[in-house]
Biopython code that builds the backbone (N, CA, C, O; Angstrom):
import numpy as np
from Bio.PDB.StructureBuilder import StructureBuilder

atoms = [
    (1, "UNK", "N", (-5.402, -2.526, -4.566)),
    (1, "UNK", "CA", (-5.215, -1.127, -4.291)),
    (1, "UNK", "C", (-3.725, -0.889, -4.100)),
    (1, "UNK", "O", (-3.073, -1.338, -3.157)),
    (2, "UNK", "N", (-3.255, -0.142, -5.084)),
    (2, "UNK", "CA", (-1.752, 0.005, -5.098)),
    (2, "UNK", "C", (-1.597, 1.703, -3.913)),
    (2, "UNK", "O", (-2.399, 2.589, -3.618)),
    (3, "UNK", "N", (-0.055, 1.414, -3.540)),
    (3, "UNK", "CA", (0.126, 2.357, -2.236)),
    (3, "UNK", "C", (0.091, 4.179, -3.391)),
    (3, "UNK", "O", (-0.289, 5.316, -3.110)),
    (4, "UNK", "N", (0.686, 3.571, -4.637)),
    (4, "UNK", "CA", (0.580, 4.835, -5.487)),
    (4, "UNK", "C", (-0.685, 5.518, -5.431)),
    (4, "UNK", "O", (-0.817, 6.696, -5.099)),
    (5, "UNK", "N", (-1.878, 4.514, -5.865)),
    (5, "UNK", "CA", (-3.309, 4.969, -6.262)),
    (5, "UNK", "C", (-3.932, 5.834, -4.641)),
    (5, "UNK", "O", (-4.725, 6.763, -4.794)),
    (6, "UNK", "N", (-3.598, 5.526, -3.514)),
    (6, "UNK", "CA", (-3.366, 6.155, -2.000)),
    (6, "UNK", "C", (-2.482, 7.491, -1.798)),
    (6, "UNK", "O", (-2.767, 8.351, -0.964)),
    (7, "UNK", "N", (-1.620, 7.540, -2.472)),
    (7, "UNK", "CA", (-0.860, 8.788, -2.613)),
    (7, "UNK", "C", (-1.383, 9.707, -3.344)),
    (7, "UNK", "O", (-1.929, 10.716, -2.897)),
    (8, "UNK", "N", (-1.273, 9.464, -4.346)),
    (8, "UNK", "CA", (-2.684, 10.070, -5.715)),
    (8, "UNK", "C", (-3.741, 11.013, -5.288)),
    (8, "UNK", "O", (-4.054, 12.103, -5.766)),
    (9, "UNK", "N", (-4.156, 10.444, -4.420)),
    (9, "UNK", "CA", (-5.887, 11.049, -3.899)),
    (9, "UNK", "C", (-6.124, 10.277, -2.599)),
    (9, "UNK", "O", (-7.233, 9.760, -2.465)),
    (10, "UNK", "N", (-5.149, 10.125, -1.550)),
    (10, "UNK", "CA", (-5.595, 9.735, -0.341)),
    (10, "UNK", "C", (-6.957, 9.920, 0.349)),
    (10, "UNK", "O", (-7.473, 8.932, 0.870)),
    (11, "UNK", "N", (-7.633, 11.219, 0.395)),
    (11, "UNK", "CA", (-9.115, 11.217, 0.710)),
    (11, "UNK", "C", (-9.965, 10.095, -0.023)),
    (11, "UNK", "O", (-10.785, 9.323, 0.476)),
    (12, "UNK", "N", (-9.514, 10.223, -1.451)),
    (12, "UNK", "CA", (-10.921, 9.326, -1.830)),
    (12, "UNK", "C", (-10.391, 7.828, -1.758)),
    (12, "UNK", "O", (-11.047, 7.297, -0.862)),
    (13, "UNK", "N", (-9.710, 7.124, -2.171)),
    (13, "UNK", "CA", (-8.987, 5.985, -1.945)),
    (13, "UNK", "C", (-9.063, 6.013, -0.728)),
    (13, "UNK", "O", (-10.132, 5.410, -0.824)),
    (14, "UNK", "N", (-8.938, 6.152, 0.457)),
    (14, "UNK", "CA", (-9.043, 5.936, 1.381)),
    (14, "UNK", "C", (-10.391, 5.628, 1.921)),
    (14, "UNK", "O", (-10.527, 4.786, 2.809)),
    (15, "UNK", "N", (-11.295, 6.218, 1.464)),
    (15, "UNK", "CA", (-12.762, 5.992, 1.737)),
    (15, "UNK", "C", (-13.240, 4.351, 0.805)),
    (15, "UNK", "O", (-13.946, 3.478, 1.310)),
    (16, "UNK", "N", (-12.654, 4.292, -0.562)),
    (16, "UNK", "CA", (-12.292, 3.214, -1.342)),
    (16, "UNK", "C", (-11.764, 1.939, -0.407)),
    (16, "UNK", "O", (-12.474, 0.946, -0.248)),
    (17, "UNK", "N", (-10.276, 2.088, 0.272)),
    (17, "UNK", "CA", (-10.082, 1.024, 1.356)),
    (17, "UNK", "C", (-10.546, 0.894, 2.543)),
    (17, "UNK", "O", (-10.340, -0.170, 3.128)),
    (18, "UNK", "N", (-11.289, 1.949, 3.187)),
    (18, "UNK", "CA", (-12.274, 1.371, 4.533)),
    (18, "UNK", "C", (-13.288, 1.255, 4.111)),
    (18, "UNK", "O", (-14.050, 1.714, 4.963)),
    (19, "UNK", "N", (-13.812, 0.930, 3.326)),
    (19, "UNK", "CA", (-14.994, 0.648, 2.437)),
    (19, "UNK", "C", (-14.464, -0.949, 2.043)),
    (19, "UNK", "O", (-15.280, -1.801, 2.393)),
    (20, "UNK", "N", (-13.495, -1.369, 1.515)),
    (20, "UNK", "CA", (-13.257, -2.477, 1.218)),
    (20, "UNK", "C", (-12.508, -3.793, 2.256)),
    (20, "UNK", "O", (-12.502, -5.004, 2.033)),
    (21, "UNK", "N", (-12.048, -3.206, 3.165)),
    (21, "UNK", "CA", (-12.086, -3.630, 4.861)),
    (21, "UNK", "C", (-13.238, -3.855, 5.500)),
    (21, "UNK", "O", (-13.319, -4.629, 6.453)),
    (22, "UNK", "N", (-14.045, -3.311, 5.106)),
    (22, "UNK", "CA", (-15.126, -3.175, 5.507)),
    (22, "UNK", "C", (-15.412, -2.406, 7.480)),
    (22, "UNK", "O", (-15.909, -2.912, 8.487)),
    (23, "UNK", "N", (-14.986, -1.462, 7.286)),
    (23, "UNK", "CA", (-15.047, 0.107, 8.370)),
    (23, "UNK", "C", (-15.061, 1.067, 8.139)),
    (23, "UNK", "O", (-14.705, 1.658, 7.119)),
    (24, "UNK", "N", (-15.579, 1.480, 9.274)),
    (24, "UNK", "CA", (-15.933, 3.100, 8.234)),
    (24, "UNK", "C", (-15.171, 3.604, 8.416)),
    (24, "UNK", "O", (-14.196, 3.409, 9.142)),
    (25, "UNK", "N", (-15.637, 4.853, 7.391)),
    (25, "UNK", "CA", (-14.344, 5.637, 6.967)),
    (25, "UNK", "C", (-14.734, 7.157, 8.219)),
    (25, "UNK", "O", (-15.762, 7.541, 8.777)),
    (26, "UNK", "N", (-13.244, 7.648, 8.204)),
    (26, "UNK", "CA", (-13.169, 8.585, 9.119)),
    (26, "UNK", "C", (-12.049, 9.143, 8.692)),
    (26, "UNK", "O", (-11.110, 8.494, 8.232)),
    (27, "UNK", "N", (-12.078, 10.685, 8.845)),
    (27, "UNK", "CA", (-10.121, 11.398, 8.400)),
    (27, "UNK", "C", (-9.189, 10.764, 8.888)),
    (27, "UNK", "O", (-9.586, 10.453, 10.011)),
    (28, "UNK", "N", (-8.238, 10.395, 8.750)),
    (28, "UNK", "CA", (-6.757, 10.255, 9.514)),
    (28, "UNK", "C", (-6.018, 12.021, 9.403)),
    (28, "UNK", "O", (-6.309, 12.997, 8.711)),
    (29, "UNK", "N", (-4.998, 11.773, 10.432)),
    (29, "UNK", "CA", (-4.645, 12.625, 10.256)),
    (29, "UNK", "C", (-2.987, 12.383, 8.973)),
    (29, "UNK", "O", (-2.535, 13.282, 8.263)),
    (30, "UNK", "N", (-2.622, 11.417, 9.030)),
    (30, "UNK", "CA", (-1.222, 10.803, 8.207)),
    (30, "UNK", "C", (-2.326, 10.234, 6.719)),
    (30, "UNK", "O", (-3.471, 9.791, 6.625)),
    (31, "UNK", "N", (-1.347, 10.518, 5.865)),
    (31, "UNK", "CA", (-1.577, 10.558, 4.435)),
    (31, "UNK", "C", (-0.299, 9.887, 3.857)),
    (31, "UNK", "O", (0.840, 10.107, 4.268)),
    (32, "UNK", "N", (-0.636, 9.043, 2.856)),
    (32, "UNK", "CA", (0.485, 8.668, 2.029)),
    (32, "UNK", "C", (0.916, 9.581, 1.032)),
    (32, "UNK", "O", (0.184, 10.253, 0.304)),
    (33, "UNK", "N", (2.175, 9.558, 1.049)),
    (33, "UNK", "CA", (3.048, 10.873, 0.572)),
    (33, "UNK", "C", (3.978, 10.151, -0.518)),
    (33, "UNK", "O", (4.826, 9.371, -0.082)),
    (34, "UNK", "N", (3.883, 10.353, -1.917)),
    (34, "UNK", "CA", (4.174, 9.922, -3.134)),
    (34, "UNK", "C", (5.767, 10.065, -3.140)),
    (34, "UNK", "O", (6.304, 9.149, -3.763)),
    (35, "UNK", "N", (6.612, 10.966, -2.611)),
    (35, "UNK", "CA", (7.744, 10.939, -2.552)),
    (35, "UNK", "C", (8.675, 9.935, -1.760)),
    (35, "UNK", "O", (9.747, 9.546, -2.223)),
    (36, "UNK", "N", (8.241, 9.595, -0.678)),
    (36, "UNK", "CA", (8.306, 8.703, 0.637)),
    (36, "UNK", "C", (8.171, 6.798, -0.530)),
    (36, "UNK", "O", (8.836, 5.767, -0.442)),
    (37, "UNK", "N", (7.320, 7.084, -1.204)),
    (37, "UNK", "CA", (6.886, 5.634, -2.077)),
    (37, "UNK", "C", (8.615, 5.544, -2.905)),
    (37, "UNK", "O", (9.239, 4.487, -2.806)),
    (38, "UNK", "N", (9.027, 6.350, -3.425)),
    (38, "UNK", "CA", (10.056, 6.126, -4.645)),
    (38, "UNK", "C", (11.196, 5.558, -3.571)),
    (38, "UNK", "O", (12.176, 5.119, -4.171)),
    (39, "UNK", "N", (11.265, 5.493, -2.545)),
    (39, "UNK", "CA", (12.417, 5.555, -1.850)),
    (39, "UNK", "C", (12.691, 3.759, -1.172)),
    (39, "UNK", "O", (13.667, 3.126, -0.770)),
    (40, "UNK", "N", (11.056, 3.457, -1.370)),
    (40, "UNK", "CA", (11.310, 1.963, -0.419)),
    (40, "UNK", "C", (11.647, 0.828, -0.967)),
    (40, "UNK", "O", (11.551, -0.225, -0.337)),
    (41, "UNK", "N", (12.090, 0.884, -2.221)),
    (41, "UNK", "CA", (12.258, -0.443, -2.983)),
    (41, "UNK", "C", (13.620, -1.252, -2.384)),
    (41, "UNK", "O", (13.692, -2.472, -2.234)),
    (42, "UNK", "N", (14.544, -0.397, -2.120)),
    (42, "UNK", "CA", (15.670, -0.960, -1.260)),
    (42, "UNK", "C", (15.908, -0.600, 0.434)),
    (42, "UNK", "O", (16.870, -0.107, 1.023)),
    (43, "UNK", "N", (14.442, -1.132, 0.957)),
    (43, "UNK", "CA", (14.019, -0.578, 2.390)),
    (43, "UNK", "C", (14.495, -1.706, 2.796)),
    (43, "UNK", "O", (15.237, -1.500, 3.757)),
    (44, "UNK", "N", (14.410, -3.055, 2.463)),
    (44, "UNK", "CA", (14.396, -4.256, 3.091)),
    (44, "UNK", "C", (16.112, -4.974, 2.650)),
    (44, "UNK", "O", (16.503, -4.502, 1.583)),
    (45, "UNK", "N", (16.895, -5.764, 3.152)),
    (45, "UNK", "CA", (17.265, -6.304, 2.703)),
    (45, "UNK", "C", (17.510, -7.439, 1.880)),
    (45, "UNK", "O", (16.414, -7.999, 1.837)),
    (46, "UNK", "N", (18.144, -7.960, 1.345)),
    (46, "UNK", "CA", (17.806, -9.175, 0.214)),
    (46, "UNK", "C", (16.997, -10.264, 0.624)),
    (46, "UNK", "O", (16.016, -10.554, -0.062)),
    (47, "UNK", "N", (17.371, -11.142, 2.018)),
    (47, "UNK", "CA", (16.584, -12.195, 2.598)),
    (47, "UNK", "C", (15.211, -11.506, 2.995)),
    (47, "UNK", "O", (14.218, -11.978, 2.441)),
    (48, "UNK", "N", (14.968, -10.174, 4.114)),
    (48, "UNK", "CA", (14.182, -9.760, 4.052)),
    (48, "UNK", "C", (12.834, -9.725, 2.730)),
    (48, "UNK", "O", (11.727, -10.257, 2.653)),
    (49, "UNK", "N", (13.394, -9.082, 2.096)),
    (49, "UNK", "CA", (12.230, -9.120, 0.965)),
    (49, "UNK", "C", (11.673, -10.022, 0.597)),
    (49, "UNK", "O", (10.458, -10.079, 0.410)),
    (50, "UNK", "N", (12.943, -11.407, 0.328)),
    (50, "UNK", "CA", (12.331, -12.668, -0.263)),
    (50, "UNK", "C", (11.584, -13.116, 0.314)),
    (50, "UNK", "O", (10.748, -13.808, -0.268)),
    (51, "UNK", "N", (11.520, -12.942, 1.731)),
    (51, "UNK", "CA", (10.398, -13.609, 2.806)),
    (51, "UNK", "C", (9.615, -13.199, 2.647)),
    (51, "UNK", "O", (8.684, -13.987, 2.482)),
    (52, "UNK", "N", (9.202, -11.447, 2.533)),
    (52, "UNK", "CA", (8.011, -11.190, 2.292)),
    (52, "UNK", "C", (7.383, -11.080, 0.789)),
    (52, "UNK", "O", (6.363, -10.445, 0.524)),
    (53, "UNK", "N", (8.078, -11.721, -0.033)),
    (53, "UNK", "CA", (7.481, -11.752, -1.253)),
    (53, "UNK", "C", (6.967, -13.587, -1.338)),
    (53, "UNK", "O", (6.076, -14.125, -1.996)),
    (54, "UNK", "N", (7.728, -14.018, -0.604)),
    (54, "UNK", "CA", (6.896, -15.337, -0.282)),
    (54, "UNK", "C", (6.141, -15.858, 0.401)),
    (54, "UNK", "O", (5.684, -16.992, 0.255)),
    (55, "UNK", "N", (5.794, -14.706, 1.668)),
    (55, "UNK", "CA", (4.418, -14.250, 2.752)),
    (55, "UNK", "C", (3.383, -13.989, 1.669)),
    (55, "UNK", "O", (2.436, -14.747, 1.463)),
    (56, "UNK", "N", (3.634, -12.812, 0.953)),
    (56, "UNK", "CA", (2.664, -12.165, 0.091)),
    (56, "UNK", "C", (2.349, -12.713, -0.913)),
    (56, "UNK", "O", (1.328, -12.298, -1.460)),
    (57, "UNK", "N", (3.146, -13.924, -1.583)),
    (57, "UNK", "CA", (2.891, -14.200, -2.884)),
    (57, "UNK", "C", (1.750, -13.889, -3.847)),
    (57, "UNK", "O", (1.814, -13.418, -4.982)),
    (58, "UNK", "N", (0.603, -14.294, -3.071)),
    (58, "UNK", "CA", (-0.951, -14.485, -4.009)),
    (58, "UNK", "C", (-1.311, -12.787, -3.828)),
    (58, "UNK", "O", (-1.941, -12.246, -4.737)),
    (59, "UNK", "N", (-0.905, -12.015, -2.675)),
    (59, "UNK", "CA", (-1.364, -11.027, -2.149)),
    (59, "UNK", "C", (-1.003, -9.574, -3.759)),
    (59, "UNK", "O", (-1.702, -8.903, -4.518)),
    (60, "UNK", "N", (0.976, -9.855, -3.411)),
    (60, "UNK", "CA", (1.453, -8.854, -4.266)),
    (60, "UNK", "C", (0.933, -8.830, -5.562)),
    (60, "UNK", "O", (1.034, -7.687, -6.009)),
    (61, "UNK", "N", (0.329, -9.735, -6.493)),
    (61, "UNK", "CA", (-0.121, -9.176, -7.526)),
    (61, "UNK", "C", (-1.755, -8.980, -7.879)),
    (61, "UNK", "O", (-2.435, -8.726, -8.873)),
    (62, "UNK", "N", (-1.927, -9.209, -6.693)),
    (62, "UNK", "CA", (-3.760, -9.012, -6.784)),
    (62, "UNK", "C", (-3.849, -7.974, -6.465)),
    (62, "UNK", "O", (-4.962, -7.523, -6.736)),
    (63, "UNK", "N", (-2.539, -6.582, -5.493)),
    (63, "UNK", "CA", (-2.793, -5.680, -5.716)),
    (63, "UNK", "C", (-2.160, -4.621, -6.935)),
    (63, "UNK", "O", (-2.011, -3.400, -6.908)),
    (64, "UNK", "N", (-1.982, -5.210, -7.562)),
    (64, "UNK", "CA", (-1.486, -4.584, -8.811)),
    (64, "UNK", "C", (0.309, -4.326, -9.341)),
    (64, "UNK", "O", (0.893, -3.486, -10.026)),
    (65, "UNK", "N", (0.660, -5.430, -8.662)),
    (65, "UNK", "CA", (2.173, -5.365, -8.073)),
    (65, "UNK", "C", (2.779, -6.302, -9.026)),
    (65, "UNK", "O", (2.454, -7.466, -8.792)),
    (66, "UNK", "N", (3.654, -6.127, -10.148)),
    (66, "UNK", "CA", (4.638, -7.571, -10.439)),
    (66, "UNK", "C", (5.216, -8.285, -9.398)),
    (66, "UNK", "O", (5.894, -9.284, -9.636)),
]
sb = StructureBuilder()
sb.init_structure("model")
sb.init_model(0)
sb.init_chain("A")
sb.init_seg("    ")
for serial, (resi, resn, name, xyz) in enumerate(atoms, 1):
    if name == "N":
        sb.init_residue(resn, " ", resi, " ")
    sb.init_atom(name, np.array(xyz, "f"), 0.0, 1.0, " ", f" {name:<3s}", serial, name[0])
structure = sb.get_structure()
């Protein structure tokens, strides 16, 4: 489940990921906001990232992530 496909249609994707967590689903009041997404690619710094791309390894492309 990519953070885009959440921005997209947060109501239904969202029912999609507490469904796949397995909890139920309920409104939030915060929504992922598609503009807020274009901005985080240089959120982290260089060591930063590498760590978490080597936390996430198996994770980042099973959700649809190069």
């Amino acid at each position: 489940m990519k953070a885009e496909d959440l921005a997209a249609d947060w109501p239904e994707q969202r029912r999609a990921l507490f469904e796949l967590l397995g909890v139920d689903d309920f409104a939030t009041r915060s929504t992922f906001q598609s503009h807020v997404l274009k901005n985080r690619n240089d959120q982290f710094d260089p060591g930063t990232r590498e760590l978490i791309e080597q936390t996430l390894g198996g994770v980042i492309p099973a959700m649809g992530y190069a």
